[in-house]
TILO-678477 format. One record per residue (C-alpha): x, y, z; residue in three letters. Coordinates in Angstrom, 3 decimals. Example, Ala and Ser with C-alpha at 12.3 -4.5 7.8 and 13.67 -1.06 7.14 Angstrom:
// residues 2
{{12.300; -4.500; 7.800}; ALA}
{{13.670; -1.060; 7.140}; SER}
END
This chain:
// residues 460
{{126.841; 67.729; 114.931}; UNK}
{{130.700; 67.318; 114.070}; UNK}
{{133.216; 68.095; 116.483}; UNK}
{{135.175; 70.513; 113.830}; UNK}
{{132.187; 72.259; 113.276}; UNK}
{{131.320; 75.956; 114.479}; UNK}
{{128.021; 74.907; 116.210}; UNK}
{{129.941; 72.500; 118.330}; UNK}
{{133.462; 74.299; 118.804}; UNK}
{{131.855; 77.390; 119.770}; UNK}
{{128.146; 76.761; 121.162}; UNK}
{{127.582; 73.051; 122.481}; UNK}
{{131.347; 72.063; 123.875}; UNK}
{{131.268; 75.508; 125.927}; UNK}
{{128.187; 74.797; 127.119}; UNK}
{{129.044; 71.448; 128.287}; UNK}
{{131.881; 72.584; 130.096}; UNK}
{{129.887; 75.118; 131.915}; UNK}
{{126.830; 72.986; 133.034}; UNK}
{{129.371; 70.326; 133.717}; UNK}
{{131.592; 72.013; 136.038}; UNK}
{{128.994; 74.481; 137.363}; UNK}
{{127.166; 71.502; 138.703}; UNK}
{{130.342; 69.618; 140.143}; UNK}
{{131.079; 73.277; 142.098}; UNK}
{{127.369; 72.998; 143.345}; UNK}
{{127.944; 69.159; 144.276}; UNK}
{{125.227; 67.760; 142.069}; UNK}
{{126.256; 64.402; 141.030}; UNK}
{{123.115; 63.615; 139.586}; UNK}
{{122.454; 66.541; 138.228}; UNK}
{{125.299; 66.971; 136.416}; UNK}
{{124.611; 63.134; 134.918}; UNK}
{{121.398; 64.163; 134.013}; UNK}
{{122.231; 67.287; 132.302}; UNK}
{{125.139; 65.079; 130.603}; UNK}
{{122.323; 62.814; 129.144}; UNK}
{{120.614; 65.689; 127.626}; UNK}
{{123.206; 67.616; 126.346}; UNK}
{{124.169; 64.281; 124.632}; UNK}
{{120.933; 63.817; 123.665}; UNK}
{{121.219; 67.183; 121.870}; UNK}
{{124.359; 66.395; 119.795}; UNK}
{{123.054; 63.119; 118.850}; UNK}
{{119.386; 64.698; 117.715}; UNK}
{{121.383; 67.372; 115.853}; UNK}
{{121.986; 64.691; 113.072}; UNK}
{{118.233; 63.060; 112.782}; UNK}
{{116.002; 63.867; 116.062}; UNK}
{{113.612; 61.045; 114.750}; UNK}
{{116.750; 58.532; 115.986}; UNK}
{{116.972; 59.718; 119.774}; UNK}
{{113.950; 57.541; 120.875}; UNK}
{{115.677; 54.724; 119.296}; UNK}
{{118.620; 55.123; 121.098}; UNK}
{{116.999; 55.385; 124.257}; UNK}
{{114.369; 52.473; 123.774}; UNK}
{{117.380; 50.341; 123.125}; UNK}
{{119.012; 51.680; 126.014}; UNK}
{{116.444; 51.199; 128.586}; UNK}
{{114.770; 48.111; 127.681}; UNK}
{{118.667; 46.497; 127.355}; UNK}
{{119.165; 47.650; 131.223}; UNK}
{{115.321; 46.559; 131.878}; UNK}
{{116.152; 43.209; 130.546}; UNK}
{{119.836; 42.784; 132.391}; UNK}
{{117.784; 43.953; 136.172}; UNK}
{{115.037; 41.522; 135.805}; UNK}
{{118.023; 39.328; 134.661}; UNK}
{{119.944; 40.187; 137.932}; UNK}
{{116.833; 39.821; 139.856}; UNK}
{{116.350; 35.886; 138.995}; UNK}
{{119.918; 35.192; 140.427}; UNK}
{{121.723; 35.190; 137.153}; UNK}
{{119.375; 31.731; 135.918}; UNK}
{{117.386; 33.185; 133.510}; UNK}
{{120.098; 33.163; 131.224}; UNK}
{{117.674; 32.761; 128.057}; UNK}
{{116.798; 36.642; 128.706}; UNK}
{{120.084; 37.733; 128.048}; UNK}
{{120.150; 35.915; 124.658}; UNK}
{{117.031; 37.243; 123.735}; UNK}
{{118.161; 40.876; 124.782}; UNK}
{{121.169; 40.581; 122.193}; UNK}
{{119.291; 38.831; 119.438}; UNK}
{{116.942; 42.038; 119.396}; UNK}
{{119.518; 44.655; 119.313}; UNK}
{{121.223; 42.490; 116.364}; UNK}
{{118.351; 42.231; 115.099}; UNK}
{{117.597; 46.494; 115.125}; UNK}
{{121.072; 46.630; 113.741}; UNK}
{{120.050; 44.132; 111.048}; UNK}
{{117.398; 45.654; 109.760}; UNK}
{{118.738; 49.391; 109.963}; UNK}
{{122.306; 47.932; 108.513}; UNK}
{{122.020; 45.017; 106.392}; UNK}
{{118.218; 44.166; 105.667}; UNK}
{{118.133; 45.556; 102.061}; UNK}
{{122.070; 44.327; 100.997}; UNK}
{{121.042; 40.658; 102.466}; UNK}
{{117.386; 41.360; 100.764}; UNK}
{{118.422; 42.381; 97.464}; UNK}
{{121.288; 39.984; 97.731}; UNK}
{{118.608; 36.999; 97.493}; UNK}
{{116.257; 38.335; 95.131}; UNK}
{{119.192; 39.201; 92.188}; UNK}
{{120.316; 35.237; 93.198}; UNK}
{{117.464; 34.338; 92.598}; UNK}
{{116.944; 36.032; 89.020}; UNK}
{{114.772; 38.689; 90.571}; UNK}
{{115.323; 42.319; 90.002}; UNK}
{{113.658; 44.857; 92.355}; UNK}
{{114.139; 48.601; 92.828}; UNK}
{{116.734; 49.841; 95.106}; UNK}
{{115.011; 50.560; 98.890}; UNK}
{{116.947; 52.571; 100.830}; UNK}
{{116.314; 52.391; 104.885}; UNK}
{{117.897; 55.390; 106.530}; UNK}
{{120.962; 54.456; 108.694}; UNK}
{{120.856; 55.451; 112.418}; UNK}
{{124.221; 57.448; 112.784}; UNK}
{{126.888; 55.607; 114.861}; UNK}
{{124.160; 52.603; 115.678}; UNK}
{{126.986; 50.037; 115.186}; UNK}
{{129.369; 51.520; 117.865}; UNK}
{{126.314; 52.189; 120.683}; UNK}
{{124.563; 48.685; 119.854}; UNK}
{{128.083; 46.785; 120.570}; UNK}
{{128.387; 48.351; 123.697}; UNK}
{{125.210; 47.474; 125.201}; UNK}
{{125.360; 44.091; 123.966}; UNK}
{{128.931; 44.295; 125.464}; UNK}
{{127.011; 44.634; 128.982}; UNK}
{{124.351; 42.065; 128.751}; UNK}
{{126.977; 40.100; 128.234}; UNK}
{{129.237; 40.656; 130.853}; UNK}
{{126.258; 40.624; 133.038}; UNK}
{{125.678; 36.756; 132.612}; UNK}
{{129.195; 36.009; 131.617}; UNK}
{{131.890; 38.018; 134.118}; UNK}
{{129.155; 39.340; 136.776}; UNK}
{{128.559; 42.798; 135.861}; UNK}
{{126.867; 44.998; 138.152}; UNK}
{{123.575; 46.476; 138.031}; UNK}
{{123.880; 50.120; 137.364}; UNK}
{{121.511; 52.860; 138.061}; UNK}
{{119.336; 54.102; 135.070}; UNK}
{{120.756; 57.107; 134.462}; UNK}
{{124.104; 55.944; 134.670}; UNK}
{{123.545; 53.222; 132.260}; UNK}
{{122.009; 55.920; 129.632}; UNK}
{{125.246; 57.981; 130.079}; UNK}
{{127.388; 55.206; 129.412}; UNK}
{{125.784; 54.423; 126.236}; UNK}
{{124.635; 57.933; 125.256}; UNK}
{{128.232; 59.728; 126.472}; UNK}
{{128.863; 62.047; 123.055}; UNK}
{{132.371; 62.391; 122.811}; UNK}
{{132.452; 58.690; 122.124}; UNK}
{{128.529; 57.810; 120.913}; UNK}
{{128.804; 58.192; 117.155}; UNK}
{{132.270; 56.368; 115.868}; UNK}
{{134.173; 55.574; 119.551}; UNK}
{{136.326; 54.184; 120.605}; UNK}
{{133.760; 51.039; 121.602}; UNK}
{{134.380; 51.614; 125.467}; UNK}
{{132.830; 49.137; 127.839}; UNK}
{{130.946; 49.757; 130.969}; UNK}
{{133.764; 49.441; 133.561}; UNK}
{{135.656; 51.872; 131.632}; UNK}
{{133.391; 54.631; 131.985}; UNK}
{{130.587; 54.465; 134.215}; UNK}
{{133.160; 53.975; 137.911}; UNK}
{{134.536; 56.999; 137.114}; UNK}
{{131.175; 59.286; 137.453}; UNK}
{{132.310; 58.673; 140.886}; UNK}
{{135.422; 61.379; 140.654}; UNK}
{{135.036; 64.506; 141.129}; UNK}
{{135.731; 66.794; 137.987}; UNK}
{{137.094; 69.342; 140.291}; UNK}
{{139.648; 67.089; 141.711}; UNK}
{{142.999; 67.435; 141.540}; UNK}
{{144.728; 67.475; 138.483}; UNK}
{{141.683; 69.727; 136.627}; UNK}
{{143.554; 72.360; 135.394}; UNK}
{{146.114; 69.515; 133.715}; UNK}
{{143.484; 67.590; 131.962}; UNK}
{{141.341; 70.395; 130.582}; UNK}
{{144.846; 71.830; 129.265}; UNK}
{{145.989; 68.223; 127.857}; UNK}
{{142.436; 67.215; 126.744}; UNK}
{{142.134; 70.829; 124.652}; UNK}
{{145.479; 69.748; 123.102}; UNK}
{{144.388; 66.184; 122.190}; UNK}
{{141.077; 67.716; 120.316}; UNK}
{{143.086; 70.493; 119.041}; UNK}
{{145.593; 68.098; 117.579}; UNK}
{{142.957; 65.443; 116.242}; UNK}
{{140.355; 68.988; 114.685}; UNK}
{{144.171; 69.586; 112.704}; UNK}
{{144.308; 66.229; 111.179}; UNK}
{{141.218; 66.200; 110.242}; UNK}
{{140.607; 69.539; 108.413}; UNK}
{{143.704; 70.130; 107.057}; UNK}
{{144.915; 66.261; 106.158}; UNK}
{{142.464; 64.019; 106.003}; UNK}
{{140.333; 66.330; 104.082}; UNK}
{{142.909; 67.357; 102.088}; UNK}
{{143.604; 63.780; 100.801}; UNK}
{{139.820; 63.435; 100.253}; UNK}
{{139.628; 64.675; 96.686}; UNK}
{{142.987; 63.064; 95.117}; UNK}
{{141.304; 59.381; 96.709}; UNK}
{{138.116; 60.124; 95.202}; UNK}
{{139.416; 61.091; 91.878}; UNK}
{{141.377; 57.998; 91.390}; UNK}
{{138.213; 55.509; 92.584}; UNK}
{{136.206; 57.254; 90.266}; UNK}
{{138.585; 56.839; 87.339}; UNK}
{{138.591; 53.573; 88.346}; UNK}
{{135.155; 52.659; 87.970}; UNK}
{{135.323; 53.590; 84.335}; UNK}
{{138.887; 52.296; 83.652}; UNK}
{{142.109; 51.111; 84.293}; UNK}
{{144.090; 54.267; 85.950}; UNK}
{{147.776; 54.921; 85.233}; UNK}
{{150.122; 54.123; 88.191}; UNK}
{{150.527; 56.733; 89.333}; UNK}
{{147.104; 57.798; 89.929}; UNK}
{{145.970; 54.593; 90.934}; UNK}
{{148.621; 54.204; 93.589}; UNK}
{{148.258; 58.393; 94.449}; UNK}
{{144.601; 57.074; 95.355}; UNK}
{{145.034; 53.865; 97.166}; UNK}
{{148.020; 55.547; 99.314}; UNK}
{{145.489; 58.750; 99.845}; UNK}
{{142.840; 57.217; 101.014}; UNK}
{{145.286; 54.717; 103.415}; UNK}
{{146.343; 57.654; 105.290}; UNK}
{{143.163; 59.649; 104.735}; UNK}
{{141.095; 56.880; 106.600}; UNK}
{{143.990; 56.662; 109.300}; UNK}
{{144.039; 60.345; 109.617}; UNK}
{{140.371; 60.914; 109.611}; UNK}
{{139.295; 58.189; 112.335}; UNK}
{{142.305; 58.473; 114.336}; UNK}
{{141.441; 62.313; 114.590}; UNK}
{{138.038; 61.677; 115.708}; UNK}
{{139.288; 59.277; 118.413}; UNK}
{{141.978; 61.789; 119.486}; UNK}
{{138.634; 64.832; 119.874}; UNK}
{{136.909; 61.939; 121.104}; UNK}
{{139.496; 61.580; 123.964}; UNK}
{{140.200; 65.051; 124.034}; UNK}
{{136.659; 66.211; 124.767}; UNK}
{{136.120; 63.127; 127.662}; UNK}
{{139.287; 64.413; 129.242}; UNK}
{{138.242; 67.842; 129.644}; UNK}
{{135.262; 66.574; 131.328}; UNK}
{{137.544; 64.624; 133.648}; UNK}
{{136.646; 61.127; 132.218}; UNK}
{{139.595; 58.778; 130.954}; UNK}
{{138.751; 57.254; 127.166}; UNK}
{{141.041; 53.874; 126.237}; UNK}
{{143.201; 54.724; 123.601}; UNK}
{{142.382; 53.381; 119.607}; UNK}
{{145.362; 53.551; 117.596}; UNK}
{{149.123; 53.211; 118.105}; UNK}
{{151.026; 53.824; 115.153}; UNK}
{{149.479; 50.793; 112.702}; UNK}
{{151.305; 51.694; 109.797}; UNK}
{{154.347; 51.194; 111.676}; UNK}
{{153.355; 47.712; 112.033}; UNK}
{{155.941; 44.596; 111.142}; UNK}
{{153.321; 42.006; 110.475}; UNK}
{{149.291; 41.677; 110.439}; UNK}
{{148.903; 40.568; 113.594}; UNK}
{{150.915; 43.510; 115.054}; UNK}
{{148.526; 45.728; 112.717}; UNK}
{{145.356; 44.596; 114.300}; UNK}
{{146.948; 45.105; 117.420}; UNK}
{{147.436; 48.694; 116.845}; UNK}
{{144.110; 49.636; 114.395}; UNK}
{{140.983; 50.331; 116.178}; UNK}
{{142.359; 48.626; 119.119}; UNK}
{{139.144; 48.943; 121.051}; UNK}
{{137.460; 46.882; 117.952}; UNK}
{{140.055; 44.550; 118.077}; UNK}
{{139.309; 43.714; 121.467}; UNK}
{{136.296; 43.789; 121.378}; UNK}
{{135.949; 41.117; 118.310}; UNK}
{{138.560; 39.211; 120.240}; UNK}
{{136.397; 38.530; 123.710}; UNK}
{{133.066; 38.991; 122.585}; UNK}
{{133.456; 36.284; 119.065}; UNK}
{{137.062; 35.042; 118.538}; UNK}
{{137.467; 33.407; 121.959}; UNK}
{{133.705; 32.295; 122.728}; UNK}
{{133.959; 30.572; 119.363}; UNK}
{{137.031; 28.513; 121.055}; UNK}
{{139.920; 30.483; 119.307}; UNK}
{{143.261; 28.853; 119.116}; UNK}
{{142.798; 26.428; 122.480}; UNK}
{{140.760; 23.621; 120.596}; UNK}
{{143.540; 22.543; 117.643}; UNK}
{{143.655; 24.293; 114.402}; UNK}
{{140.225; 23.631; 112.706}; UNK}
{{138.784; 25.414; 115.891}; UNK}
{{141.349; 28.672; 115.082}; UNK}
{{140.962; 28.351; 111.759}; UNK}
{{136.923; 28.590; 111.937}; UNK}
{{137.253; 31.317; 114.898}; UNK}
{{139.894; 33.098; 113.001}; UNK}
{{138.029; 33.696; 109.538}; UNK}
{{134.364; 34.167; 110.777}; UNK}
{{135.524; 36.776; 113.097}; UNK}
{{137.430; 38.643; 110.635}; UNK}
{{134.300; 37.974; 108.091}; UNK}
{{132.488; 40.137; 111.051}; UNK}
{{134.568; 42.523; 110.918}; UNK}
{{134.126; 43.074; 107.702}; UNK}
{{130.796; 42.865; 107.752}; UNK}
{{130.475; 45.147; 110.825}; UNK}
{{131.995; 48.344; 108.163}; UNK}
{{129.404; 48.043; 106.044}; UNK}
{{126.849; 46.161; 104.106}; UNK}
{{128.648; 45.252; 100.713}; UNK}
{{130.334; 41.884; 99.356}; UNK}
{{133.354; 44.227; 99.113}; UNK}
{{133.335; 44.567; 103.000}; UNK}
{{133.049; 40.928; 103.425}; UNK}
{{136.041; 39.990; 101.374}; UNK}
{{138.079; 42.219; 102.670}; UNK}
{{137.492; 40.926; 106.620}; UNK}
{{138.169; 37.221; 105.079}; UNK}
{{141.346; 38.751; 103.038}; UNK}
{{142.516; 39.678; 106.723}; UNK}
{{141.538; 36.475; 108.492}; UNK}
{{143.805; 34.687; 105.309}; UNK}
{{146.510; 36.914; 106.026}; UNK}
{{146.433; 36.050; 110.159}; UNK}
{{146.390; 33.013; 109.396}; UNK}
{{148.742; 32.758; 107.183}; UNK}
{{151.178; 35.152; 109.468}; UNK}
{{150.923; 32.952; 112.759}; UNK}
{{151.619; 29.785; 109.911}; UNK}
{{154.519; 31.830; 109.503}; UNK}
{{155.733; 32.832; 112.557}; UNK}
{{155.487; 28.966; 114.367}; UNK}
{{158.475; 28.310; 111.240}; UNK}
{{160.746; 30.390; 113.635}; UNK}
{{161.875; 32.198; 109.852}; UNK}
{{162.152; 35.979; 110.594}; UNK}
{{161.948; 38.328; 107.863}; UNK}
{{164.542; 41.431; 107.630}; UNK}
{{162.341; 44.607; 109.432}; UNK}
{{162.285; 46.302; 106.774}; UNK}
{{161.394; 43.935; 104.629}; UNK}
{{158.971; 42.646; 106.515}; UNK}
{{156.949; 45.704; 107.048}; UNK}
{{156.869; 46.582; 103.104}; UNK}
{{154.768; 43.450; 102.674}; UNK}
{{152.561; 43.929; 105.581}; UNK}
{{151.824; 47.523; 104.045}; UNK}
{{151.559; 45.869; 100.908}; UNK}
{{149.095; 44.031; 102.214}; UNK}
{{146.885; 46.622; 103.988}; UNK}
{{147.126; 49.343; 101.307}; UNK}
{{145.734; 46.670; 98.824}; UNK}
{{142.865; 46.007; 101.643}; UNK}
{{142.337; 49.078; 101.682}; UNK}
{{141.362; 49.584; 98.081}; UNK}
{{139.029; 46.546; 98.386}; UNK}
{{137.464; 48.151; 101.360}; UNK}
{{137.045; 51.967; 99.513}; UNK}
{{136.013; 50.557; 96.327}; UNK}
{{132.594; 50.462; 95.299}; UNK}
{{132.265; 47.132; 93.732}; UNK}
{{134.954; 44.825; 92.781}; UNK}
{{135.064; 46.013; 89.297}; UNK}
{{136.470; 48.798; 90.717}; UNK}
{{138.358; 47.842; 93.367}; UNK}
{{140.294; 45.315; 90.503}; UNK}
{{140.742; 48.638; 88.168}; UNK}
{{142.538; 49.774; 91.187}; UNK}
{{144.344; 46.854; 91.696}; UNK}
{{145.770; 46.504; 87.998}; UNK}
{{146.404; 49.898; 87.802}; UNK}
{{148.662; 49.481; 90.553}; UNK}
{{150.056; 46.830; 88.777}; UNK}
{{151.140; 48.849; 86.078}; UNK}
{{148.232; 47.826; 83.487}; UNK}
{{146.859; 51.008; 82.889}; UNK}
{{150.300; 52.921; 82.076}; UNK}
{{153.060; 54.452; 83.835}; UNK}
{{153.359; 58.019; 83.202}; UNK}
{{153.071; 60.740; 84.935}; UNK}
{{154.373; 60.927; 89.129}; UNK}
{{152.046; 60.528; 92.192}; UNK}
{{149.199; 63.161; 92.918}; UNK}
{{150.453; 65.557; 96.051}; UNK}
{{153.920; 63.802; 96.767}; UNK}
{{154.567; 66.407; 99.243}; UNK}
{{150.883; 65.982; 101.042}; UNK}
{{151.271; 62.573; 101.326}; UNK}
{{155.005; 61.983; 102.276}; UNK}
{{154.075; 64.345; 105.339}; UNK}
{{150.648; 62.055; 105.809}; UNK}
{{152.755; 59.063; 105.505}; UNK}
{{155.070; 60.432; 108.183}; UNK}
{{152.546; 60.935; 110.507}; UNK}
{{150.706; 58.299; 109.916}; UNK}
{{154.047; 55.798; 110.647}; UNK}
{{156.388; 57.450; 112.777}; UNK}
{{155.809; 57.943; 116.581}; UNK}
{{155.328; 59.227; 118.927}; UNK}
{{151.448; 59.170; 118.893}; UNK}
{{149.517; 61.964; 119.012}; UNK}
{{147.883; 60.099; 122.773}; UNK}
{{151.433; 59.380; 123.907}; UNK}
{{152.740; 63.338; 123.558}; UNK}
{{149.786; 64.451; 125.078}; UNK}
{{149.209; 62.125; 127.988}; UNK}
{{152.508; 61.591; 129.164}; UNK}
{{155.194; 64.179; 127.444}; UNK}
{{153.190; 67.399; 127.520}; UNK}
{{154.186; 69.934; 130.094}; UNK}
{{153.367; 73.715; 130.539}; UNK}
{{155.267; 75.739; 127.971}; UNK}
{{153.751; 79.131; 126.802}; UNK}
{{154.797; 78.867; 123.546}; UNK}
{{153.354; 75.375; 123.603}; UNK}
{{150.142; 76.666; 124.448}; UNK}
{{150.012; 79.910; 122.125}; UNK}
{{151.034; 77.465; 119.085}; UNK}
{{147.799; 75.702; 119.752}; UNK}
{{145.267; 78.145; 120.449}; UNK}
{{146.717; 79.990; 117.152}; UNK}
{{145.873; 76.099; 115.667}; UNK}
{{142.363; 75.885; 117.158}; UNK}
{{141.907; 79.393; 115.854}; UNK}
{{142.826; 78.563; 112.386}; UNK}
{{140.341; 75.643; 112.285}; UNK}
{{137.533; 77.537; 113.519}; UNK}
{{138.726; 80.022; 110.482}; UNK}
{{138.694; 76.960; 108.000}; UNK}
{{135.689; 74.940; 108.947}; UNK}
{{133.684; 78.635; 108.722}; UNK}
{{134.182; 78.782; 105.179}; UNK}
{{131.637; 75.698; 104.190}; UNK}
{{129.863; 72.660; 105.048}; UNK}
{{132.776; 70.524; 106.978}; UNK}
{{133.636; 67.132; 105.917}; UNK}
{{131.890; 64.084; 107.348}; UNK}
{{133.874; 61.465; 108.958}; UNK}
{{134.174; 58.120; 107.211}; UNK}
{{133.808; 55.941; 110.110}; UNK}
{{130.057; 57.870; 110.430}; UNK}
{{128.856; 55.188; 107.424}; UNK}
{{129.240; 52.642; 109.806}; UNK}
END
């Protein structure tokens, strides 16, 4: 079920709030829990039913595992590692068995018909989060949770399909507070306004870049584009992609708030960004943390002399690649990152600082020509991109919907963030408040007049 869909805008999300707060009024904390684990259950089986008992098997053998873990005073610790290696392993075969399988058989001079194994939606962002637990349980401590509080953590829907990747401690303490505590009337009003803001975004931005990225790609994979198309796609689909997944963090956040529950926020300006390291600091934050304590750091990071950053450094960022999708394409652009970090904190130990400006042109340089690697099919096409851009393909005509994406490119650079206005600058204003109902309103219009658009981050 998407969140800028009709079925979810005007039948599930009601019905959510009303079991969720008619509970809190009756003082069920467990039933309201439990009825949160259903409901969740609901949006998630909207998409594929046939995935739910996957998510929950995972789920509840993971917390089986980490109590009988618990139980043996922590020693056991070869429990834990077998825990992780079979939810990697799920996600393996799910993800990556047929790229890795095919892979070796076309090495190998072998050609086989393609196989296609149905992807579990959001299985990447739920499977990092309970391996983010079993780890923290033989690494920092963690607590044993309850059951049912464990399946909410990982089954929450707001967050469950595409994030933000929240850990444990983030979430499941505050099923302690009371939804009807003070403050409720503030944070269903701000939390409306963050999902109001992120549902505009996404239908009438992101979406609307959609076709002029697509268009360009697919030129590209028969040809060298002009200039200006190639760079109206490769500048599309940059702010598409930041406008589409930052939207669905900013419902994401939205919906959790209105529900009383505090989400961590997941993007912070990037494009504004004045090196790479600053970008990764603002992009998918919660991913960027996550890669940071969970692989860069346990592989030794920067403390152990170069060769130990350097190695820490580029497998990571060959994860994180990997993590987006199952393609050589993906891959090279995670190492193309872990180059550029490297080559930034090279940089940056000279003491030689660039002029700002100057210095964030190349840096989103940099990322908009990652980005093309990363949308591109193949590398044929991504390098039809690429010397398109450079001018090989022609230079007539001017760029696809200047106007569209000088008002993207605004947004997409310029703060304040959509999270900042909301959490800390909104205040009651009537005319605040009409302005966005009349905005939800119009969404609810557009979305009714055909199948809405996925989000990209769903592929991974």
């Amino acid at each position: 079920m998407l969140f800028q869909s009709q079925e979810f805008l005007l039948g599930l999300l009601p019905c959510v709030l009303a079991v969720w707060y008619g509970l809190a009024r009756a003082g069920s904390v467990v039933g309201r829990e439990w009825a949160l684990i259903a409901l969740s259950l609901v949006f998630y089986g909207w998409w594929d039913v046939r995935f739910v008992p996957l998510l929950l098997a995972q789920t509840i053998l993971s917390w089986v595992v980490a109590v009988i873990f618990i139980a043996t005073g922590r020693r056991a610790r070869w429990l834990i590692w077998l825990a992780i290696a079979a939810n990697l392993a799920i996600l393996g075969f799910f993800k990556y068995w047929t790229f890795f399988a095919e892979s070796v058989l076309v090495g190998v001079g072998i050609e086989v018909p393609p196989v296609t194994i149905l992807l579990p939606i959001g299985i990447s962002f739920f499977t990092f989060e309970i391996i983010s637990y079993l780890a923290d349980v033989s690494w920092h401590q963690a607590p044993r949770y309850p059951l049912r509080r464990f399946i909410v953590f990982v089954s929450l829907f707001p967050r469950l399909i595409a994030g933000p990747i929240v850990r444990h401690h983030e979430i499941i303490p505050q099923l302690d507070l009371d939804p009807l505590r003070t403050g409720v009337g503030e944070r269903l009003a701000k939390g409306a306004t963050l999902l109001t803001i992120g549902l505009a975004k996404k239908v009438f931005l992101a979406d609307s870049l959609a076709p002029i990225a697509d268009r360009a790609f697919t030129q590209a994979s028969s040809g060298i584009p002009d200039v200006a198309t190639a760079w109206s796609g490769a500048l599309a689909f940059s702010f598409q992609l930041f406008l589409d997944f930052s939207a669905y963090s900013e419902m994401a956040i939205g919906i959790a708030l209105m529900l009383g529950l505090t989400l961590p926020e997941n993007f912070r300006a990037p494009y504004a960004a004045v090196d790479l390291r600053d970008f990764w600091r603002r992009w998918h934050m919660t991913l960027s943390r996550y890669l940071r304590d969970y692989v860069y750091i346990p592989l030794g990071g920067s403390k152990h002399g170069v060769g130990s950053y350097l190695a820490a450094t580029m497998l990571t960022m060959g994860l994180c690649g990997l993590w987006h999708g199952a393609g050589w394409t993906f891959i090279a652009w995670g190492f193309m990152h872990g180059v550029g970090l490297v080559v930034c904190r090279a940089w940056g130990q000279y003491g030689v600082r660039l002029p700002f400006l100057l210095s964030w042109a190349i840096t989103m340089a940099f990322v908009v020509i990652g980005w093309v690697l990363f949308r591109a099919p193949d590398f044929s096409t991504a390098a039809s991109m690429l010397a398109g851009m450079a001018g090989a393909g022609g230079g007539a005509g001017q760029l696809e919907g200047l106007g569209l994406l000088a008002l993207a490119a605004a947004l997409s650079t310029f703060g304040p963030t959509s999270y900042d206005v909301v959490s800390q600058r909104l205040r009651p204003n009537p005319i605040l408040a009409v302005v966005t109902a009349l905005v939800a309103i119009a969404v609810v219009l557009e979305v009714g007049k055909g199948q809405p658009q996925t989000f990209i981050y769903f592929q991974f």
